[in-house]
C-alpha positions in Angstrom: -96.8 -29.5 -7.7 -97.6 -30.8 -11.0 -100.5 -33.5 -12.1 -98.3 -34.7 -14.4 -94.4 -36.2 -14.3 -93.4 -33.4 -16.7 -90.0 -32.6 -15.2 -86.7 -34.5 -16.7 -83.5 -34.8 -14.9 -80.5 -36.2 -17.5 -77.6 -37.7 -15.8 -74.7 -38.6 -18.3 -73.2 -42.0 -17.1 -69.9 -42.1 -15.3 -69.7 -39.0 -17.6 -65.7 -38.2 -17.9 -65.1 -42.1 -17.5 -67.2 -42.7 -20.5 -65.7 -40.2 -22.7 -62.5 -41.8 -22.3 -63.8 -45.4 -22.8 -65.5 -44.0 -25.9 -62.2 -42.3 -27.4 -60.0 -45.1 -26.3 -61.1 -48.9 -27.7 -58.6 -50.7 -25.3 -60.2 -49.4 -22.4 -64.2 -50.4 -22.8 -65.3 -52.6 -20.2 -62.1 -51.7 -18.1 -62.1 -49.8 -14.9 -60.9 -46.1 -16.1 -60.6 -43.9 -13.6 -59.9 -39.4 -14.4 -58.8 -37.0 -12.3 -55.3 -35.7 -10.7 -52.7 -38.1 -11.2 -49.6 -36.4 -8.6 -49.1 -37.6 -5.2 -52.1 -34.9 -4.1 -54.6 -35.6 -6.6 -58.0 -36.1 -6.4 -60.4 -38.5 -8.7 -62.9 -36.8 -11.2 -64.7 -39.5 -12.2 -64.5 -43.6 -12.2 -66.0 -45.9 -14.5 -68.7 -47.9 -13.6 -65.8 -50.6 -13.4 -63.8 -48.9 -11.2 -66.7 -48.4 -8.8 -67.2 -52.0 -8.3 -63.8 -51.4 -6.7 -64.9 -49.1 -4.1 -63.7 -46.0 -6.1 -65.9 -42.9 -5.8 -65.7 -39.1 -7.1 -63.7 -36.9 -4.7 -61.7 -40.3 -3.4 -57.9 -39.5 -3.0 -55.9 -40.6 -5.5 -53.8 -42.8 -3.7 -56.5 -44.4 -1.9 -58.0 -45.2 -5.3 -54.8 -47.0 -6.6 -54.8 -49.2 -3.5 -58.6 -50.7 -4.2 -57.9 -50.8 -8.3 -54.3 -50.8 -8.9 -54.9 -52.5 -12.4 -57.2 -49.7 -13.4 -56.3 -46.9 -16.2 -55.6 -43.5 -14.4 -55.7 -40.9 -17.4 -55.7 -37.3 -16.6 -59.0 -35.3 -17.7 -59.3 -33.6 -21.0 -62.1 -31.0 -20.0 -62.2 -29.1 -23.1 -63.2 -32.2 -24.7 -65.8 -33.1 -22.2 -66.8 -29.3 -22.4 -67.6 -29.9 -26.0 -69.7 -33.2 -25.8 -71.7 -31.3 -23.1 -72.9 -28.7 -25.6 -73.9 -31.2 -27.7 -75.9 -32.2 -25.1 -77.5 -29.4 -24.2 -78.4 -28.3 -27.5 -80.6 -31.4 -27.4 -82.0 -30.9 -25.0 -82.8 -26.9 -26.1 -84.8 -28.9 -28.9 -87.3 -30.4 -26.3 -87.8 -27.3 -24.2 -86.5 -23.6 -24.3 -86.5 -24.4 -20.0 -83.3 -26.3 -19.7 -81.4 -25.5 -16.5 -77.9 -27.2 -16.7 -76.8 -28.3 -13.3 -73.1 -29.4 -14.4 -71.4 -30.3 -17.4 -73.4 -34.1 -17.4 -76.4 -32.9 -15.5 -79.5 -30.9 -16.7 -83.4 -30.4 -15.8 -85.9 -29.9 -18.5 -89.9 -28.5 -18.1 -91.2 -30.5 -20.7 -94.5 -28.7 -20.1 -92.5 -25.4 -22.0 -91.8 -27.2 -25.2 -95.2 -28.9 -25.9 -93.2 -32.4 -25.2 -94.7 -34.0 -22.8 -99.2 -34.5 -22.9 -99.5 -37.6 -20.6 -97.0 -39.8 -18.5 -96.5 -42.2 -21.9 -95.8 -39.2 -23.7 -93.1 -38.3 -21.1 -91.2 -41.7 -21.1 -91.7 -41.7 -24.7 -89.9 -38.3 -25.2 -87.1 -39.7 -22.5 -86.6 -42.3 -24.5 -86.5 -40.7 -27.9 -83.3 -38.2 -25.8 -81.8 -41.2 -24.9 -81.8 -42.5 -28.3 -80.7 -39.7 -29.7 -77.5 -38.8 -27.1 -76.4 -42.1 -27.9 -76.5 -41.6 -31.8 -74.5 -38.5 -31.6 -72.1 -39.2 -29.0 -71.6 -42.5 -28.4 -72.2 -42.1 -25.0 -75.6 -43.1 -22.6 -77.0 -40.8 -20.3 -79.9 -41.7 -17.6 -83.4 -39.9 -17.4 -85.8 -39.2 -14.6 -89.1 -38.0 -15.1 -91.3 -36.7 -12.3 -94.0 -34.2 -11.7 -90.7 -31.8 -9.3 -87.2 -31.5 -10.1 -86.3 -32.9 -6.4 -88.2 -36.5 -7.6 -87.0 -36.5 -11.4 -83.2 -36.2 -9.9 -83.9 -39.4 -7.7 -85.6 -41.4 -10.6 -82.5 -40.7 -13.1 -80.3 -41.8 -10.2 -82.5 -45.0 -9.2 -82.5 -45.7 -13.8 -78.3 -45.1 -13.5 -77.0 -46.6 -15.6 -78.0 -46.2 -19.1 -82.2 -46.3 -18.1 -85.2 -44.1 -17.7 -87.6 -43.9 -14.3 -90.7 -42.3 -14.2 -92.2 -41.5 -10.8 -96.4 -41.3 -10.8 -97.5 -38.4 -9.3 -99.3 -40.4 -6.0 -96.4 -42.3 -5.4 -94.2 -39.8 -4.2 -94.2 -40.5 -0.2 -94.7 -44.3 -0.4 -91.0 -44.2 -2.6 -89.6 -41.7 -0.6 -90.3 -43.5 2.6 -87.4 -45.6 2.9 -84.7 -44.0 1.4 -81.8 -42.2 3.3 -82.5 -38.8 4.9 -79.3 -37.3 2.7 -81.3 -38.2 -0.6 -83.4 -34.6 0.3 -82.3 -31.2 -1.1 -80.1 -29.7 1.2 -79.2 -32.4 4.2 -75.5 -32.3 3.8 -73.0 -33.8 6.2 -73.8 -31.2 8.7 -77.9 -31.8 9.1 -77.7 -35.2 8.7 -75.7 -36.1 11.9 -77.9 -33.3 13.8 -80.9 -35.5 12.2 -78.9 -38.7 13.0 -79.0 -38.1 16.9 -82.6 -37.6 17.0 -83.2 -40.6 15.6 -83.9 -39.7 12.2 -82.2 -41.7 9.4 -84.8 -41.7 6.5 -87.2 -39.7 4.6 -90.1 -41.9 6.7 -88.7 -40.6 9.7 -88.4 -37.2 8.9 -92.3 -36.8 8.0 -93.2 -39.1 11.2 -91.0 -36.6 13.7 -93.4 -33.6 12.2 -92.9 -30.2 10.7 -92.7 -28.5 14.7 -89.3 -30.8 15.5 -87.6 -30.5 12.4 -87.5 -26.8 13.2 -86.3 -26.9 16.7 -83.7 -28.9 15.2 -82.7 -26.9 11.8 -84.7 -23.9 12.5 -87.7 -22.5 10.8 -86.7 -22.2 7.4 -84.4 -25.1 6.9 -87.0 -27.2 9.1 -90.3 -26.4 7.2 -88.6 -26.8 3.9 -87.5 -30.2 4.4 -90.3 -31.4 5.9 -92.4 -30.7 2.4 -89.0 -32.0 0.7 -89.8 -35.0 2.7 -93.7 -34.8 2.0 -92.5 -34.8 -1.8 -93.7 -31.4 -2.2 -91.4 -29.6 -4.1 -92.4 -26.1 -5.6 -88.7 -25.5 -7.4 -89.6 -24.3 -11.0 -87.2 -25.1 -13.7 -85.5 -22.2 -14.6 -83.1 -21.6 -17.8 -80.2 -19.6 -18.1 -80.0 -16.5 -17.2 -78.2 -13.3 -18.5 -74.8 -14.0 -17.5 -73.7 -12.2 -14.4 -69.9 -12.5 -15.0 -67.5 -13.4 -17.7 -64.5 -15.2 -17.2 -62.2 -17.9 -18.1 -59.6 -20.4 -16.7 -57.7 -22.9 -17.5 -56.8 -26.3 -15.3 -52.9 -27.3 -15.8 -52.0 -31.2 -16.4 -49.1 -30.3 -14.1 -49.0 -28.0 -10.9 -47.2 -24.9 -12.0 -44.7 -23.9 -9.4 -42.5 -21.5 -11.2 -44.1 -17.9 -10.5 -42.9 -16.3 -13.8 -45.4 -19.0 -15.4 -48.2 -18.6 -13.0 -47.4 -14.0 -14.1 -48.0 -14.9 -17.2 -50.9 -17.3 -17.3 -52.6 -15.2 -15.4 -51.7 -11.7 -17.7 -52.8 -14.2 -20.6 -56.5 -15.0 -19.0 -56.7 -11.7 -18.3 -56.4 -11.4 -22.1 -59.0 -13.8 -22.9 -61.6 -12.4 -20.3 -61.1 -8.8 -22.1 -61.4 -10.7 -25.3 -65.0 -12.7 -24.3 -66.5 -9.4 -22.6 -65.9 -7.3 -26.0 -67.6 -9.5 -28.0 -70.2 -9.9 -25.7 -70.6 -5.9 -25.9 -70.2 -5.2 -22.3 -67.8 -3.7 -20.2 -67.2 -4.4 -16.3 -66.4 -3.6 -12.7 -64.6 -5.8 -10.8 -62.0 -7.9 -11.9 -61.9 -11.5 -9.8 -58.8 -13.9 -9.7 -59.5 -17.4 -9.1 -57.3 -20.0 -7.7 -56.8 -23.6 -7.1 -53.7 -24.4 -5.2 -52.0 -28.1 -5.2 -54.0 -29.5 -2.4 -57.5 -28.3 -3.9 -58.0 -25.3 -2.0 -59.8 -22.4 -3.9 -59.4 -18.9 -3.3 -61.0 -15.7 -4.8 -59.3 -12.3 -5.0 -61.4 -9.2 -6.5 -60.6 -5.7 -7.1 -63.6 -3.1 -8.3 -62.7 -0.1 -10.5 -63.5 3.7 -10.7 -66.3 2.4 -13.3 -67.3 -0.2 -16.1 -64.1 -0.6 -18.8 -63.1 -2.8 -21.5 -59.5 -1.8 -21.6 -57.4 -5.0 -21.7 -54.5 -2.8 -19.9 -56.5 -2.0 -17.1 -58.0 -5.5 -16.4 -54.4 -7.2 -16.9 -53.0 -4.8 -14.1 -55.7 -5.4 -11.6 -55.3 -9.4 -11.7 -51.3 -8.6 -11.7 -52.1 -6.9 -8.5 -54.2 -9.7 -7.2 -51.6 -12.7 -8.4 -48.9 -10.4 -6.1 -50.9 -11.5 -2.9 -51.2 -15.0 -3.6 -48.4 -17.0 -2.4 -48.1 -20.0 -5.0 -45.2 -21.7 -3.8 -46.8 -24.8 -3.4 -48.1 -25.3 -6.9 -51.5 -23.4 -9.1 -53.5 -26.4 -10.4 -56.2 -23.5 -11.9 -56.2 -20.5 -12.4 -58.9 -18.3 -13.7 -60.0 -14.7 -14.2 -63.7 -13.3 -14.2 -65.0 -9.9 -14.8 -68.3 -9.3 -12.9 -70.5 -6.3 -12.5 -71.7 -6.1 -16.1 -72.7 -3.2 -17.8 -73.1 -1.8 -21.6 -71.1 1.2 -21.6 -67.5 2.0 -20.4 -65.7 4.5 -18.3 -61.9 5.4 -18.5 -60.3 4.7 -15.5 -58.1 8.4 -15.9 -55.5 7.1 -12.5 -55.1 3.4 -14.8 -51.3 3.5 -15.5 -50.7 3.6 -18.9 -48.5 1.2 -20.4 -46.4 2.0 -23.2 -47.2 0.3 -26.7 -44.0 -1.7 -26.3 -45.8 -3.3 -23.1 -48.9 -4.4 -24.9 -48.0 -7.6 -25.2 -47.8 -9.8 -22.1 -44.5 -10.7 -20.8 -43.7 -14.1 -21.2 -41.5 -16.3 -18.9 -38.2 -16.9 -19.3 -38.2 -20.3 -20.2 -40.4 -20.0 -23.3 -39.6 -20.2 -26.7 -40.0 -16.6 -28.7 -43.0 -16.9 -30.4 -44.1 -20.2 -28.7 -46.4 -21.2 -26.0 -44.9 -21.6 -22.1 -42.9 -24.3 -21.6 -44.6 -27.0 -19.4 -42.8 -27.0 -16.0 -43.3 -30.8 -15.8 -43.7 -34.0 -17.9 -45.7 -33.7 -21.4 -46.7 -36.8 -22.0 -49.3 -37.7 -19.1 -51.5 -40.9 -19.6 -54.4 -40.4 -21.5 -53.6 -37.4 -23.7 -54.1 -36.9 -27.2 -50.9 -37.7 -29.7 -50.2 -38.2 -33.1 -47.3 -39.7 -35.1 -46.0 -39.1 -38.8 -46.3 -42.6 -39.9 -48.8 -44.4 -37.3 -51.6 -41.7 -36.9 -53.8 -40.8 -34.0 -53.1 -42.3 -30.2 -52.8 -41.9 -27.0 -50.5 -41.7 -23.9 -50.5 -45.0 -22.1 -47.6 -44.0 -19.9 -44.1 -42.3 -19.7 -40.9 -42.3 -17.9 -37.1 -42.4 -18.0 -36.8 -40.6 -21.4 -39.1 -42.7 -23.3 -43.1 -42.5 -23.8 -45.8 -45.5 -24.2 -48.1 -45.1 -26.6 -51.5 -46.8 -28.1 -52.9 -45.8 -31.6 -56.3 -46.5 -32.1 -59.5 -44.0 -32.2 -63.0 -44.2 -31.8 -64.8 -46.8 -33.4 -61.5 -48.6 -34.1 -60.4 -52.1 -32.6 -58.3 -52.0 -29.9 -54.9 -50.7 -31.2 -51.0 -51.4 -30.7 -48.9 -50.5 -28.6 -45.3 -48.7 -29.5 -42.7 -47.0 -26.9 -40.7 -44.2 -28.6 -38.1 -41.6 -26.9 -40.2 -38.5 -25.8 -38.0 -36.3 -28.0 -39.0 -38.5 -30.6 -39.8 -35.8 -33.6 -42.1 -38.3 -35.6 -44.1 -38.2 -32.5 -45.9 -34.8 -31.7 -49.7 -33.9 -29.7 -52.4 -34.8 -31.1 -56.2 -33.4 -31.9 -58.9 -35.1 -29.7 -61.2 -36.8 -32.6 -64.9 -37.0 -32.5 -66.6 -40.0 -31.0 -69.3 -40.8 -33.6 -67.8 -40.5 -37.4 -69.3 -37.7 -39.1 -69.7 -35.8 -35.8 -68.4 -33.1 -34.2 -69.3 -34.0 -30.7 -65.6 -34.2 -29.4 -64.8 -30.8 -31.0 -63.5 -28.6 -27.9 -66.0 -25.7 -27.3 -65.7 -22.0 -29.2 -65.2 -18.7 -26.7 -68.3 -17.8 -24.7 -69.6 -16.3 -21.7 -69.8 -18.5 -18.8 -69.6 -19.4 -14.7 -66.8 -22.3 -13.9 -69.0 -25.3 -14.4 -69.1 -27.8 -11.8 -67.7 -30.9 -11.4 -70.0 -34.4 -11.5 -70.4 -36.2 -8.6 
């Protein structure tokens, strides 16, 4: 443990909420709720608004129309958020070279690394100055916690939520600890926390007054010794930056569940594409080729296969996920889909069995209901609230709503008043989509994120 609270945890606020109240002027100080908007969908993220409601991440849908039906229910936009969140990370980089992102909101710093951090007023001073500076470039706030573990700075930035910084004394640890819930520890899920809750164990007090020797005859040694120093505020977890990546892949999350198995062929023979794409530029070659998917209801599956030996070839890695798509029933809807290429290495080796394709075949075969030339045709609506548009004669807007041939939308932009309102018919050809614009003028910070090497982050809670 350290002497001194040199640890920082920054939590964005209500991040994918506040993005959207940022971009959209009509909608600040209004609950705004993102996530899935079909019968099946699940919520993202809610505005601090919308929680006063009752509405929480990971809350159906439906249940969270029936606590704030007046709310705005926009779809996310990740590769906007995805962009923001490098922006914050690159400060970050600037205060330490130990940042270890958690999320797409979330990151711990070692302040100790970067020279930032001397005594406790020099922490909160260097929180602050973050703080300061995420709002000047992106308009948006983000909570810091400061401690002297990374198990104590996550509880101070949730205790400052929102928009406020916590610093956590080294001393203090088990007198704050003491009363708070047992689930606030590192690693009491659902599970341990009901075996905890029949012993008679419901805070972090408790826990340290049953004793080290019960805890494991509950959880076992491991799990039991570990969560009584959790409990103890000991904490040893160093703050570790990212590592050489272990896998490249991408994927892409569709506005609309895609039912029609030509589409879902060729979205996949496209990411397949892309990951061939990412891993020669990176230099390296790989093994095994893994297909990700999300089906309508939220369940992920993975499907690998490993090759003879390392390759490159776009050919080869498009006809391994096509074998993998081929044992995936999608019937009921793809609302992701991704592909990854793991087992890494920096040289290549022709797979001599790989069935060669004939030049003709390069390209990937696209579905029948696509335009030559064009992008897939959306099997659904295109106009879903909270999308980017823009019109010929009344600029930048966005998707309010849609139905029955015609489409809602508001113009306005960042750092505009709130704007008007104008329905038009979706096939409307003044009326086209539109390019998501940064949040701060002169900025950048809404720009969606260049090709890189990276795992599926995860989502905020």
């Amino acid at each position: 443990m350290r002497g001194r609270p040199t640890v920082l945890h920054l939590d964005m606020d209500a991040f994918y909420a506040s993005v959207e109240q940022a971009a959209k002027p009509s909608l600040r100080g209004k609950p705004v709720i993102v996530g899935g908007l079909g019968s099946r969908g699940v919520v993202a993220t809610a505005s601090y608004e919308a929680r006063r409601f009752g509405v929480h991440s990971a809350m159906p849908m439906a249940q969270a129309r029936r606590l704030c039906p007046n709310a705005a229910f926009l779809v996310a936009r990740f590769a906007v958020y995805r962009g923001i969140s490098e922006t914050v990370m690159a400060l970050l980089a600037e205060l330490s070279p130990l940042v270890e992102p958690l999320s797409l909101d979330e990151a711990f710093v070692d302040l100790d690394a970067g020279g930032a951090a001397g005594s406790a007023e020099d922490a909160r001073r260097t929180g602050e100055r973050l703080r300061a500076r995420i709002k000047e470039v992106t308009g948006l706030t983000g909570s810091v916690g400061l401690a002297a573990s990374k198990m104590l700075a996550k509880i101070a930035s949730e205790q400052a939520k929102p928009d406020g910084l916590r610093l956590i004394a080294p001393g203090t640890e088990r007198d704050l600890l003491a009363p708070l819930p047992v689930r606030t520890l590192p690693g009491v899920g659902p599970a341990t926390a009901e075996t905890l809750r029949r012993a008679g164990i419901a805070t972090v007090g408790d826990t340290v007054r049953a004793g080290e020797a019960e805890l494991v005859r509950l959880l076992g040694k491991a799990h039991g010794a570990a969560l009584y120093a959790m409990a103890n505020g000991v904490d040893e977890r160093p703050v570790v930056a990212d590592q050489e990546a272990k896998s490249i892949s991408v994927e892409d999350t569709f506005p609309v569940d895609v039912t029609d198995r030509a589409r879902v062929r060729y979205e996949v023979t496209r990411l397949a594409d892309r990951c061939t794409e990412r891993l020669r530029a990176a230099g390296r070659a790989g093994r095994t080729v893994v297909l990700k998917v999300r089906r309508h209801d939220f369940t992920t599956l993975t499907r690998s296969e490993t090759l003879r030996g390392p390759t490159d070839d776009p050919r080869v890695v498009r006809e391994a996920a096509g074998r993998l798509i081929e044992g995936v029933d999608t019937t009921e809807g793809v609302r992701l889909l991704g592909v990854a290429i793991s087992g890494l290495a920096d040289w290549t080796q022709e797979d001599l069995f790989a069935q060669a394709l004939p030049a003709a075949a390069e390209e990937p075969v696209r579905p029948a209901a696509e335009p030559a030339g064009g992008e897939p045709a959306s099997p659904g609506p295109e106009w879903l609230p909270g999308l980017d548009v823009a019109h010929t004669r009344f600029g930048p807007g966005w998707v309010q709503g849609s139905g029955l041939g015609r489409v809602t939308v508001r113009f306005e932009r960042p750092g505009s008043p709130p704007g008007r309102v104008r329905t038009f018919r979706v096939d409307d050809p003044e009326l086209g989509h539109g390019t998501p614009l940064p949040l701060v003028e002169g900025t950048g910070a809404a720009d969606p994120p260049g090709e890189r090497a990276l795992l599926p982050p995860r989502e905020p809670a």
